[in-house]
Backbone as CSV, one residue per row, in Angstrom:
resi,resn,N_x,N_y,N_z,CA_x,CA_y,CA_z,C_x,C_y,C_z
1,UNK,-21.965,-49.905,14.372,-23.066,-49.011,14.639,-23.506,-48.385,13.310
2,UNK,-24.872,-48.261,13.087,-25.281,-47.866,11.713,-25.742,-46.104,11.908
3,UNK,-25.135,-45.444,11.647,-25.124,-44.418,11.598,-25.738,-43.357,10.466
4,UNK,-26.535,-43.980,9.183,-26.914,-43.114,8.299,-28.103,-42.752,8.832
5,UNK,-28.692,-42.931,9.971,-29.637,-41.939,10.035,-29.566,-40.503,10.306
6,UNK,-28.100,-40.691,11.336,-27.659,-39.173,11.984,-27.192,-38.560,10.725
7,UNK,-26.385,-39.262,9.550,-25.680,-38.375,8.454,-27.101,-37.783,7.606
8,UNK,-28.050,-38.345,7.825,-29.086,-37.376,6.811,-29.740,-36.821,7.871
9,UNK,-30.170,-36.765,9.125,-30.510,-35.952,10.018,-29.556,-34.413,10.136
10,UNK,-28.115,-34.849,10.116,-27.036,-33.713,10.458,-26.584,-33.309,8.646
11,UNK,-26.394,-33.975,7.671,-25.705,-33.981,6.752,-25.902,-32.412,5.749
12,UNK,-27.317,-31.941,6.051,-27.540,-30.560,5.050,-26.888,-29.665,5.967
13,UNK,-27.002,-29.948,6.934,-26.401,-28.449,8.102,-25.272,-28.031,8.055
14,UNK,-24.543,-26.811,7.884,-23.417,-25.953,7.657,-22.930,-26.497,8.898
15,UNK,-21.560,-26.740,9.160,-20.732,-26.428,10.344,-19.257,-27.116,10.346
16,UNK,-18.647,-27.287,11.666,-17.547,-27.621,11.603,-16.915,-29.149,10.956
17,UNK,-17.793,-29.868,11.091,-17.603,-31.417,10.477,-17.270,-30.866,9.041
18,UNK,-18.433,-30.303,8.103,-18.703,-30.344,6.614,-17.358,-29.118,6.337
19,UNK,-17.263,-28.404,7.369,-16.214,-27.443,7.088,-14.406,-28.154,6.712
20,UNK,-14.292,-29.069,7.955,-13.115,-29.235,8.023,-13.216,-30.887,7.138
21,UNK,-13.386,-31.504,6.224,-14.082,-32.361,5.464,-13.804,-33.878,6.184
22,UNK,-15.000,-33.546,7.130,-14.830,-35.050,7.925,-16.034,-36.166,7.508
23,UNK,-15.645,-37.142,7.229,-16.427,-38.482,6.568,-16.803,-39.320,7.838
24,UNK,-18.608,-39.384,8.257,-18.452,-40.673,9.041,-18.908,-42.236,8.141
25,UNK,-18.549,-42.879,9.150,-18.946,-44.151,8.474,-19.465,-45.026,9.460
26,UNK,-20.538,-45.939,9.410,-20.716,-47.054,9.954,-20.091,-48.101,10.501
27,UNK,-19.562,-48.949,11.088,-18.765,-50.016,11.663,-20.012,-51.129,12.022
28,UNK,-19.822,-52.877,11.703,-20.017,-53.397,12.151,-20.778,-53.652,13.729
29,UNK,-19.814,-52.768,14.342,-19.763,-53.065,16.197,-20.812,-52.372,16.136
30,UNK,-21.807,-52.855,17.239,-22.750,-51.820,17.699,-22.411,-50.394,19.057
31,UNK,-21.089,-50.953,19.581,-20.336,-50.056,20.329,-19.281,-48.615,19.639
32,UNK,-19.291,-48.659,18.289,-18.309,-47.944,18.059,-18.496,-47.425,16.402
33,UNK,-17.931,-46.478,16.082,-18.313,-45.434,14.883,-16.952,-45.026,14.292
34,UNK,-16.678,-44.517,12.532,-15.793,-44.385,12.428,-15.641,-43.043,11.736
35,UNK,-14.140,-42.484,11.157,-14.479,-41.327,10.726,-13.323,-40.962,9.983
36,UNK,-13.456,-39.995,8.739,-11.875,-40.020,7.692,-12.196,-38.389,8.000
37,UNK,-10.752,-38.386,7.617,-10.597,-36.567,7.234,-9.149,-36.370,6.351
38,UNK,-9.178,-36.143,5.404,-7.950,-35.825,4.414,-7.279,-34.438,5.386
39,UNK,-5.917,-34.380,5.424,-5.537,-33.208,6.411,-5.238,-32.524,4.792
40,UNK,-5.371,-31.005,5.149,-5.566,-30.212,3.817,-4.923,-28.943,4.041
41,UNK,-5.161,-28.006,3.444,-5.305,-26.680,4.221,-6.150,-26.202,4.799
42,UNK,-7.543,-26.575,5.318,-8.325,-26.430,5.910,-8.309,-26.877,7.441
43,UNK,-7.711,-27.631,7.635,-7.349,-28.471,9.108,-5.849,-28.423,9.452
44,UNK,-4.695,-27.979,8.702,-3.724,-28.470,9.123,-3.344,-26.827,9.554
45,UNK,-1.709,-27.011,10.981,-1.331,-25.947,10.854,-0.344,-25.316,9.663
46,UNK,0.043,-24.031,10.142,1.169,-23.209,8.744,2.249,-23.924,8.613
47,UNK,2.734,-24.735,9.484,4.035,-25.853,8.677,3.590,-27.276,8.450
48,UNK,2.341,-27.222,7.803,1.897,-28.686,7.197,1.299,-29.969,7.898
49,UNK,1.272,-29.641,9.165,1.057,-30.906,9.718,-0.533,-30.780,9.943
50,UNK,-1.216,-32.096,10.215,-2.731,-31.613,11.334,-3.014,-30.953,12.340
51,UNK,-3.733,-30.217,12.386,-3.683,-29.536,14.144,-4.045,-30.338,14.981
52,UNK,-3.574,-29.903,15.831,-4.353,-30.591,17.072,-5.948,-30.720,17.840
53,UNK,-6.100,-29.374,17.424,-7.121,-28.688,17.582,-8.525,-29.396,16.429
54,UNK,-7.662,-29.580,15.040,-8.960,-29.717,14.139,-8.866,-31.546,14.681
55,UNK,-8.201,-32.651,15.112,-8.017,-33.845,15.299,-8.933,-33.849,16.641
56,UNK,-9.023,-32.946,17.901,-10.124,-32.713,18.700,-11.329,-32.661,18.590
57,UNK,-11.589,-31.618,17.306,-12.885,-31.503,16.839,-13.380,-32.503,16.112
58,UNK,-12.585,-33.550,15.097,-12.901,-34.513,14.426,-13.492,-35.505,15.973
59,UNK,-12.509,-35.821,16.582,-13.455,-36.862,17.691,-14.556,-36.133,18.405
60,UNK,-14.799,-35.049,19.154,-16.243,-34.756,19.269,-16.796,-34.556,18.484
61,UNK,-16.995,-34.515,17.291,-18.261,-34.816,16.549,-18.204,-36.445,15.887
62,UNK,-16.912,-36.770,15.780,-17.604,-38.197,15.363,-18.029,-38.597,17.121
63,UNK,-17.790,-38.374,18.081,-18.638,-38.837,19.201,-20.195,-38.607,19.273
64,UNK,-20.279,-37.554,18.983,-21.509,-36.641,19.039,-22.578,-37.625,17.672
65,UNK,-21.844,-37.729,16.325,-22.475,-38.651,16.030,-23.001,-40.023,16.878
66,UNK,-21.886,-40.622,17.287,-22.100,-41.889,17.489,-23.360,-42.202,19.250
67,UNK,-22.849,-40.618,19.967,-24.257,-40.410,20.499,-25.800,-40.585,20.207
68,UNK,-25.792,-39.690,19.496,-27.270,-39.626,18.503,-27.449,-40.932,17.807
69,UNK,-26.705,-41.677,17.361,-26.897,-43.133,17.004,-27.931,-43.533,17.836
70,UNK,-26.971,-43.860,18.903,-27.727,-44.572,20.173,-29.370,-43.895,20.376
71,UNK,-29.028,-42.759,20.738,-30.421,-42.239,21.350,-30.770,-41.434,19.964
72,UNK,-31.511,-41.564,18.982,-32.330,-41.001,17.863,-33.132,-39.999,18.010
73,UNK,-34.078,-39.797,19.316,-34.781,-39.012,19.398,-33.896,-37.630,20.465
74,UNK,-32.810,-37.691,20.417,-32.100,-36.658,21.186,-31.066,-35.794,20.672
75,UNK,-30.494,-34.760,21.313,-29.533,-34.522,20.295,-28.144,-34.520,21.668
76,UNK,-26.969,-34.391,21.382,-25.748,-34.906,22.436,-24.555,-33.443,21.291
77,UNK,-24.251,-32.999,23.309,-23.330,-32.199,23.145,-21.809,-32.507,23.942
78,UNK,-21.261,-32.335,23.269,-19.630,-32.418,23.888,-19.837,-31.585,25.180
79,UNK,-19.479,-32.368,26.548,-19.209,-31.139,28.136,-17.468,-31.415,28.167
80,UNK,-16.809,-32.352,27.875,-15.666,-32.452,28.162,-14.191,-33.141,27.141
81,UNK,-13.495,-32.939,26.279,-12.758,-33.399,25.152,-11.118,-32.819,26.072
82,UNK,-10.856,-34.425,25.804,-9.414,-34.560,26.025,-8.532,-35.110,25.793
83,UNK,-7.101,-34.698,24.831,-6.317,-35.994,24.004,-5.076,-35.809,24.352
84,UNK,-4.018,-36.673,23.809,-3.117,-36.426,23.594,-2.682,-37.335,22.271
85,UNK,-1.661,-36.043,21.565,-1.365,-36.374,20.581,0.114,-36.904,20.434
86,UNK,0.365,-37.610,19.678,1.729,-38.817,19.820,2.260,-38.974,18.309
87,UNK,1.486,-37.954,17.140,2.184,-38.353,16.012,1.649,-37.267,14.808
88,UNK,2.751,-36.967,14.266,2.283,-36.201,13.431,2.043,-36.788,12.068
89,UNK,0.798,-35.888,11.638,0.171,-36.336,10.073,0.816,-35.097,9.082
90,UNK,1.584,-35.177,8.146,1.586,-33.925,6.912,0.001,-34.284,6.276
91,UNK,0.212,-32.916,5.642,-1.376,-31.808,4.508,-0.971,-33.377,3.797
92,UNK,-1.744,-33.983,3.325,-2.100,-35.171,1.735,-2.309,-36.183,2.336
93,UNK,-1.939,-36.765,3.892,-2.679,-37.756,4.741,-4.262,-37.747,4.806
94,UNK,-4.385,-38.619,5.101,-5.699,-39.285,5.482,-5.785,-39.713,7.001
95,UNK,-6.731,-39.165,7.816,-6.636,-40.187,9.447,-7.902,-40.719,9.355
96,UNK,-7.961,-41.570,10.050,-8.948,-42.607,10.676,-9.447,-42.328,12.048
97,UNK,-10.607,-41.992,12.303,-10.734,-42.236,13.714,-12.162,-42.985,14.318
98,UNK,-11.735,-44.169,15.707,-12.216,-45.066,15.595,-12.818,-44.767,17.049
99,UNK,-14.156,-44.220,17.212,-14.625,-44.280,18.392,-15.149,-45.397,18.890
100,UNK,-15.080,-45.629,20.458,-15.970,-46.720,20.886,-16.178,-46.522,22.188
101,UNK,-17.386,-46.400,22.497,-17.870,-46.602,24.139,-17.950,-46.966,24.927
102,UNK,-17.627,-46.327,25.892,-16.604,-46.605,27.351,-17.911,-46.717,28.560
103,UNK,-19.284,-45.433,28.029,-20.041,-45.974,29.463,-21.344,-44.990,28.601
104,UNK,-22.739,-45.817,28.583,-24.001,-45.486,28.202,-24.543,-44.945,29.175
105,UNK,-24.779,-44.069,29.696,-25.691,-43.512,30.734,-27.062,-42.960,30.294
106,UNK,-28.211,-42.347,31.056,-29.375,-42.060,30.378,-28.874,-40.627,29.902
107,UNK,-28.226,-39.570,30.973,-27.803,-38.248,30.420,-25.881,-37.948,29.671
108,UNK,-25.478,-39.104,30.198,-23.880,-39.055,29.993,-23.246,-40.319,28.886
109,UNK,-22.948,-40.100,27.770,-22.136,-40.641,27.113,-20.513,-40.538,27.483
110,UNK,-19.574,-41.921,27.674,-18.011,-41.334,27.439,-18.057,-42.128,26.246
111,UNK,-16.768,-41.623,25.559,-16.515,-42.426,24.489,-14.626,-41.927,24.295
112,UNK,-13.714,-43.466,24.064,-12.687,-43.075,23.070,-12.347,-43.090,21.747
113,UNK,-11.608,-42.330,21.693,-11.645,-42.194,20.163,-10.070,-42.214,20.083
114,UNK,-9.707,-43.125,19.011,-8.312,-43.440,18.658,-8.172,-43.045,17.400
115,UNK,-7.232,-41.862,16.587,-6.815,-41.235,15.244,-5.710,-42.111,15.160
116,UNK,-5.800,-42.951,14.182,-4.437,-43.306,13.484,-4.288,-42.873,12.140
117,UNK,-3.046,-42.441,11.818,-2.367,-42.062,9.882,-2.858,-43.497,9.067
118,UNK,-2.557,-43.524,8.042,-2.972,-44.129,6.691,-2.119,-45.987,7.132
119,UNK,-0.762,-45.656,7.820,-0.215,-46.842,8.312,-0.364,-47.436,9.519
120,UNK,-2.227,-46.855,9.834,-2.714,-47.665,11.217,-1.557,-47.053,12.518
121,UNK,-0.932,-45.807,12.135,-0.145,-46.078,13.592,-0.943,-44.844,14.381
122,UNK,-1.321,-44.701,15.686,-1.856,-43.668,16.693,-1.081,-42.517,16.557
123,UNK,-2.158,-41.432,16.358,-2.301,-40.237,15.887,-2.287,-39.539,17.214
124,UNK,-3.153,-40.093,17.584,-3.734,-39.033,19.229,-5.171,-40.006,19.651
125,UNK,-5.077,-40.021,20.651,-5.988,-40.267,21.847,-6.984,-39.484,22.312
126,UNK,-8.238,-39.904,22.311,-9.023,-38.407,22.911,-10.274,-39.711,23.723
127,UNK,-10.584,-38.875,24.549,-11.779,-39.166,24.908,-12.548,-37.671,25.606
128,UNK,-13.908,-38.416,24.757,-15.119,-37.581,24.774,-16.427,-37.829,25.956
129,UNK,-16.717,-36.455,26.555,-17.975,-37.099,27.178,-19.232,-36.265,26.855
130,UNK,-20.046,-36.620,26.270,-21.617,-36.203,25.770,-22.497,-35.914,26.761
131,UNK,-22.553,-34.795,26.946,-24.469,-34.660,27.670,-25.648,-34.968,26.327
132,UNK,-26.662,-35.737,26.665,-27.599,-36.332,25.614,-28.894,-35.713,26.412
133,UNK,-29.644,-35.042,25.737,-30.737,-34.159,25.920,-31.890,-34.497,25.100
134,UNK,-32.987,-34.052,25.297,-34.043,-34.115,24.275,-34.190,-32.513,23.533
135,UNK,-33.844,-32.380,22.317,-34.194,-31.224,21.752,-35.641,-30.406,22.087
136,UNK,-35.628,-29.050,21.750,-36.530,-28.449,21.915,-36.185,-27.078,20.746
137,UNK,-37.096,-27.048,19.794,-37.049,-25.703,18.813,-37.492,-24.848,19.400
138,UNK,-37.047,-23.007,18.991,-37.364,-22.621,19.324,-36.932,-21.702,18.144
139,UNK,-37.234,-20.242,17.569,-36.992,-19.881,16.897,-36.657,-20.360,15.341
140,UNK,-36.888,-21.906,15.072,-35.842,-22.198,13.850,-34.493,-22.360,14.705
141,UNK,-34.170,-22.730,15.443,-33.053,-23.423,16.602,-33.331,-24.396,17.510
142,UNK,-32.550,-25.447,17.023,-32.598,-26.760,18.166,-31.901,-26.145,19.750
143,UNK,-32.699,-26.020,20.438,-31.743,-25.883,21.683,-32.335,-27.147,22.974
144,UNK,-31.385,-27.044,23.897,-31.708,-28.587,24.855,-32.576,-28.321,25.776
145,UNK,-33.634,-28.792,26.317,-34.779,-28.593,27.198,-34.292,-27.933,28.179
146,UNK,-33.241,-28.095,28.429,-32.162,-27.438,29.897,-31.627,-26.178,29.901
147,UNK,-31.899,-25.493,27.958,-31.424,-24.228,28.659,-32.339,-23.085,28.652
148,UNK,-32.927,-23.589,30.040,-34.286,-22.038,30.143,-33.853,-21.211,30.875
């Protein structure tokens, strides 16, 4: 899935991706999107490892990317994120995470997303499901036609 349109659509905007330093990338597949994050002190907990929490947030937004892929003229919000985690990463790792889509709907994206460490082994499991909306500005704020 070619994804540099969403990274210069999303890429100037402050938030949790650019915060916690998550990399997407393109993949071949037209089903599926990928994504790095060095675990640091910015993402990991106080005894060194990744959180769980920041490895959650890495797959809804690389979902959320790989949403907006698909549909360009929309923007897609996380309604539901759920993983389990099976391995711990220490602060100086690198994870991988490899989304791919489970079901295209006109308003509902699912997608899984598989984190593996630097030696390809599973990190945690998550799957994501997207509501996909058509934006609407309002103030200098994207908000979704739905919330009047």
């Amino acid at each position: 899935m070619n994804i540099e349109s969403v990274k210069e659509r999303i890429g100037h905007l402050d938030g949790l991706s650019n915060t916690l330093g998550m990399e997407f990338l393109s993949t071949p597949d037209p089903d599926t999107c990928m994504a790095r994050m060095k675990v640091d002190k910015l993402n990991r907990q106080p005894f060194g490892f990744l959180s769980g929490g920041a490895t959650l947030a890495l797959a809804e937004n690389l979902a959320g990317v790989g949403s907006m892929s698909l549909c360009p003229d929309k923007i897609s919000v996380g309604i539901n994120v759920s993983g389990n985690h099976v391995r711990t990463v220490l602060e100086g790792d690198t994870v991988v995470a490899l989304a791919t889509l489970q079901h295209k709907g006109r308003t509902l994206h699912v997608w899984r997303v598989d984190v593996t460490d630097e030696q390809g082994e599973l990190v945690s499991t998550v799957q994501v499901t997207n509501y996909v909306v058509s934006p609407r500005k309002e103030g200098g704020v994207i908000r979704s036609a739905d919330d009047e």
